[in-house]
C-alpha positions as YAML, in Angstrom:
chain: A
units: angstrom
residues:
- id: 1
  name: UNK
  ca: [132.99, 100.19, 96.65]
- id: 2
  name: UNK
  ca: [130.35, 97.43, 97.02]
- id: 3
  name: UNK
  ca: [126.97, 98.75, 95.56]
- id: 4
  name: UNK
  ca: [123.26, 96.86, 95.24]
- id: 5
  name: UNK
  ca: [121.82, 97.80, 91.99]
- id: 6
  name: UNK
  ca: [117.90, 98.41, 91.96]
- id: 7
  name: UNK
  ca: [118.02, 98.51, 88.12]
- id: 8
  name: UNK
  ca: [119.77, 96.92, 85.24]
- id: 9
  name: UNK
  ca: [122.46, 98.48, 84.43]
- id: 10
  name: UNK
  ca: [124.22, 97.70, 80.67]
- id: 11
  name: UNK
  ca: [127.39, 96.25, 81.70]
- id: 12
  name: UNK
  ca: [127.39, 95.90, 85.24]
- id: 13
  name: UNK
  ca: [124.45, 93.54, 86.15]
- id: 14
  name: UNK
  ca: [120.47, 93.24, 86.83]
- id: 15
  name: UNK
  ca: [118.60, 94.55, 89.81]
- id: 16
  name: UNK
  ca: [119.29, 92.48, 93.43]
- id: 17
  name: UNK
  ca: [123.27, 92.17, 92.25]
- id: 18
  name: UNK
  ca: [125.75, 92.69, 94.71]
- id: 19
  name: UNK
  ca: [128.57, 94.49, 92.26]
- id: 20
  name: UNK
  ca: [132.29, 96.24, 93.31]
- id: 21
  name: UNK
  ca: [132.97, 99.35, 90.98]
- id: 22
  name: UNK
  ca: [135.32, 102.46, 91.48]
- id: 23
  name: UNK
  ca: [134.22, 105.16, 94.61]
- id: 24
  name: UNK
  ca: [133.39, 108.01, 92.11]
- id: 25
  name: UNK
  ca: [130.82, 105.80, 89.46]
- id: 26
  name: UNK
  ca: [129.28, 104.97, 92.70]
- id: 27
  name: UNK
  ca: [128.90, 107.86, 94.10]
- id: 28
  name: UNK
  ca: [128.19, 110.42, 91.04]
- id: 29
  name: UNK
  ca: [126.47, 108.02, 89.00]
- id: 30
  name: UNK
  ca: [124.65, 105.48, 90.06]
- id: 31
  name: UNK
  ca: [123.65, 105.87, 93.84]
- id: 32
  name: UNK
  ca: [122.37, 109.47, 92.90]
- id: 33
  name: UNK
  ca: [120.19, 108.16, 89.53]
- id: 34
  name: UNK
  ca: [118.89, 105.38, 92.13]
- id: 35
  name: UNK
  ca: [120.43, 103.04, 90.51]
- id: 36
  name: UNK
  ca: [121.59, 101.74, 92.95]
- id: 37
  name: UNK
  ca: [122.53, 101.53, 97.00]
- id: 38
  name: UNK
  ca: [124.90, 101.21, 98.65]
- id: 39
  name: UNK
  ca: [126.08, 97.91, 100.37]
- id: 40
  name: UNK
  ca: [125.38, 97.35, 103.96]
- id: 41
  name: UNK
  ca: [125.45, 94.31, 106.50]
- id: 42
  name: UNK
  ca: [121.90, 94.88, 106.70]
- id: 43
  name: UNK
  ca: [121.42, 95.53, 102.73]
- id: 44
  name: UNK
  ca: [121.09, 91.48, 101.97]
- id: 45
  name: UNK
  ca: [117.25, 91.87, 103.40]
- id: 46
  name: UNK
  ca: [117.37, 95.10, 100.62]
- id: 47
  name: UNK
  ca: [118.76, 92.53, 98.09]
- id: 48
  name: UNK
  ca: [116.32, 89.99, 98.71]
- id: 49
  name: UNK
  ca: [113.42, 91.95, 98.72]
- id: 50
  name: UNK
  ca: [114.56, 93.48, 95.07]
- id: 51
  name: UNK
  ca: [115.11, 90.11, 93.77]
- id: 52
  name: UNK
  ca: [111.67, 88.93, 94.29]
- id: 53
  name: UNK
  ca: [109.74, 92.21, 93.48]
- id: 54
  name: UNK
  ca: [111.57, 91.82, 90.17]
- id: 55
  name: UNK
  ca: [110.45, 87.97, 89.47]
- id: 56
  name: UNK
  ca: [107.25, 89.22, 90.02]
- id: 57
  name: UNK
  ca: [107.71, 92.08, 87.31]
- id: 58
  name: UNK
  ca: [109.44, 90.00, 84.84]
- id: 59
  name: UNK
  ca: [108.64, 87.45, 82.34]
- id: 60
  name: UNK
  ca: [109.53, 83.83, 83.76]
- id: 61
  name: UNK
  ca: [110.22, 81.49, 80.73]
- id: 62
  name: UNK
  ca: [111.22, 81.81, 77.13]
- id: 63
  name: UNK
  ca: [108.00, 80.56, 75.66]
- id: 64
  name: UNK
  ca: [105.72, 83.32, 77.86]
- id: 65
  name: UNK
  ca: [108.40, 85.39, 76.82]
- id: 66
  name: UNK
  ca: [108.27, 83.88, 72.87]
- id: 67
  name: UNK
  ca: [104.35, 84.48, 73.17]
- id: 68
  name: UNK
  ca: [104.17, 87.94, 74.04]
- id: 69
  name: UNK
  ca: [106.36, 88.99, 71.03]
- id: 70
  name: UNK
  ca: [104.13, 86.96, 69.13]
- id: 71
  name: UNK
  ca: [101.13, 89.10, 70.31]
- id: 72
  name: UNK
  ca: [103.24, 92.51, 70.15]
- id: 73
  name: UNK
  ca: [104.76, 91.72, 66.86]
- id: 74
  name: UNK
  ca: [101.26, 91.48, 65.14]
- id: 75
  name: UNK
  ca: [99.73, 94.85, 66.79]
- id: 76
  name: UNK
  ca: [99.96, 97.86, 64.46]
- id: 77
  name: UNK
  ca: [101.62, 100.93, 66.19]
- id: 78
  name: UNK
  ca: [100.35, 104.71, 64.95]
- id: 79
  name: UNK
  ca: [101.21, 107.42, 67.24]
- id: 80
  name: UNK
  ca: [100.35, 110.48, 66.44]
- id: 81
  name: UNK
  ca: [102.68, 113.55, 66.88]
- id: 82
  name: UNK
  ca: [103.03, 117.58, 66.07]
- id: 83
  name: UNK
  ca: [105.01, 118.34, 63.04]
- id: 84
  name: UNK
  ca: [105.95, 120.73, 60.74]
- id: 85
  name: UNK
  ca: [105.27, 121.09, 57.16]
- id: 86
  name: UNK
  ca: [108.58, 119.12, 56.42]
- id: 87
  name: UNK
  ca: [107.88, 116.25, 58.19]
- id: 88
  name: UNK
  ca: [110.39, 117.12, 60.93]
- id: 89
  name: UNK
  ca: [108.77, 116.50, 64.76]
- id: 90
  name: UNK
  ca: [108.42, 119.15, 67.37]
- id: 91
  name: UNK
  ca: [110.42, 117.37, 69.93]
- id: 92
  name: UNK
  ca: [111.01, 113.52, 69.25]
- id: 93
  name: UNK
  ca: [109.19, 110.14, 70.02]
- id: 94
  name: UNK
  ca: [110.48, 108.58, 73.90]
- id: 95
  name: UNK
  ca: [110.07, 105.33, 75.18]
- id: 96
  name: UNK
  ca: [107.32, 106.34, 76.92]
- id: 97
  name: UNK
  ca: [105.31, 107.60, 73.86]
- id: 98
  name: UNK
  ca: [106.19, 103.63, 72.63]
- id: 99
  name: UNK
  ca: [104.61, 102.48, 75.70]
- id: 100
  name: UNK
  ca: [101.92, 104.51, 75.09]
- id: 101
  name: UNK
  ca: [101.11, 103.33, 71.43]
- id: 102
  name: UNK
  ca: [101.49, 99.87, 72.45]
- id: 103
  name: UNK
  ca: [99.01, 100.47, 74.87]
- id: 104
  name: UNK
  ca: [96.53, 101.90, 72.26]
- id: 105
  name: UNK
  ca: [96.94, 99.07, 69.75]
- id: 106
  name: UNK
  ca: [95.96, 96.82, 72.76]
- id: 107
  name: UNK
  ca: [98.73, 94.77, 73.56]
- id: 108
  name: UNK
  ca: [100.63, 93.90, 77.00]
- id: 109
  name: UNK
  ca: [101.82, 95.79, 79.56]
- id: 110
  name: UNK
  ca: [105.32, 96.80, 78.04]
- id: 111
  name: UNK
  ca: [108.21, 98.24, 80.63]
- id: 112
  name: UNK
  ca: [109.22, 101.63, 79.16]
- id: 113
  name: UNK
  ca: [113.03, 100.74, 80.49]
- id: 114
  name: UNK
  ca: [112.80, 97.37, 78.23]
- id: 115
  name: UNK
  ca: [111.76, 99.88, 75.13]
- id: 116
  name: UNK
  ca: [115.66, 100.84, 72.85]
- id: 117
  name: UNK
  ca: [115.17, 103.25, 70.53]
- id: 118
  name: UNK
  ca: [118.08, 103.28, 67.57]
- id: 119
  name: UNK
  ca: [118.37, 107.01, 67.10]
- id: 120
  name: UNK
  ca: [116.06, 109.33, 68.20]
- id: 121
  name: UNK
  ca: [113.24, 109.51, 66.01]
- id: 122
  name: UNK
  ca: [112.04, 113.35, 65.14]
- id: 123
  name: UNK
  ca: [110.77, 112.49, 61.65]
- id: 124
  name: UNK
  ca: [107.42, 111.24, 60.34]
- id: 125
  name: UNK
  ca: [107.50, 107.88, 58.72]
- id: 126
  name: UNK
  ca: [107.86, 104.16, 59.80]
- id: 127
  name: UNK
  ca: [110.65, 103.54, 62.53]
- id: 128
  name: UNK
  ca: [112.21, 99.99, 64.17]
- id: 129
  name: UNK
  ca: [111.66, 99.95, 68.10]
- id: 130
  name: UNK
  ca: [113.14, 97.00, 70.05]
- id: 131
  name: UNK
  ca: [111.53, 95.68, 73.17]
- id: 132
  name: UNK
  ca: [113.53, 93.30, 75.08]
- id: 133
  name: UNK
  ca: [111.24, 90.77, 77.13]
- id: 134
  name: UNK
  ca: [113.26, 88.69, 78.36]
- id: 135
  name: UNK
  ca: [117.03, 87.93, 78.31]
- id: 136
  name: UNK
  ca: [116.84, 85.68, 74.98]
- id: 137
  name: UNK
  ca: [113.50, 87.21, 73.27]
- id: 138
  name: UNK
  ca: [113.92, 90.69, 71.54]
- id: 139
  name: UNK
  ca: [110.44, 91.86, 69.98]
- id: 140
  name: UNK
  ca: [111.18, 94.06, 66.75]
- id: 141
  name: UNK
  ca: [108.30, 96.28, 66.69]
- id: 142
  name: UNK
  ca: [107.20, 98.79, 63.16]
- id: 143
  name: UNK
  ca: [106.03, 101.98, 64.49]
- id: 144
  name: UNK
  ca: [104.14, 104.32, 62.31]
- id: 145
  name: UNK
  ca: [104.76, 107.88, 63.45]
- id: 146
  name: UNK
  ca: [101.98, 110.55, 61.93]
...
């Protein structure tokens, strides 16, 4: 089945891609999530339209790119979070909460999608957070969790 993806997907392709995968991923997976569409005559105006709203959204050229995890490397991320006496979280820290403390600290507008988390973090302490900015630049970020 021909599909449009409206995201990035991890090994399939990046929003505006025309991709062919098996009926059933299509059509239990990823049409469903909105992931993606499905292919039409008429779905290359669709395609279009997704490619440039995402230009728009993402960074343009390696040095912007090399910049911006200059700027988010140096910012010092606390978030704040209930916990019990052990240290152990009620509930654990999510991409958003990332975007969130980024926020805070001051720094860029940071896509919660582009945020990986390792393994989930439900404990107090000082965790590694990736944020991917552009296909070549991966900002390693310290975040302080209280």
């Amino acid at each position: 089945m021909k599909i449009i993806l409206t995201h990035e997907v991890a090994g399939l392709g990046s929003a505006g891609e025309v991709v062919e995968v098996k009926d059933g991923y299509a059509r239990n997976y990823l049409v469903p999530r909105g992931f993606a569409i499905r292919w039409t005559k008429g779905g290359q105006k669709d395609v279009d339209a997704i490619r440039r709203a995402r230009k728009i959204h993402e960074i343009q050229t390696i040095e912007a790119a090399n910049e911006v995890k200059a700027t988010l490397e140096g910012l010092q991320l606390k978030l704040k979070v209930r916990s019990g006496d052990a240290g152990r979280l009620f509930g654990s820290v999510t991409q958003a909460d990332v975007v969130e403390a980024v926020k805070a600290a001051g720094g860029p507008a940071v896509d919660k999608r582009a945020v990986t988390i390792g393994s989930p973090i439900k404990t107090v302490g000082t965790h590694k957070v990736a944020v991917k900015l552009h296909a070549d630049v991966q900002a390693n970020l310290d975040l302080v969790v209280a």
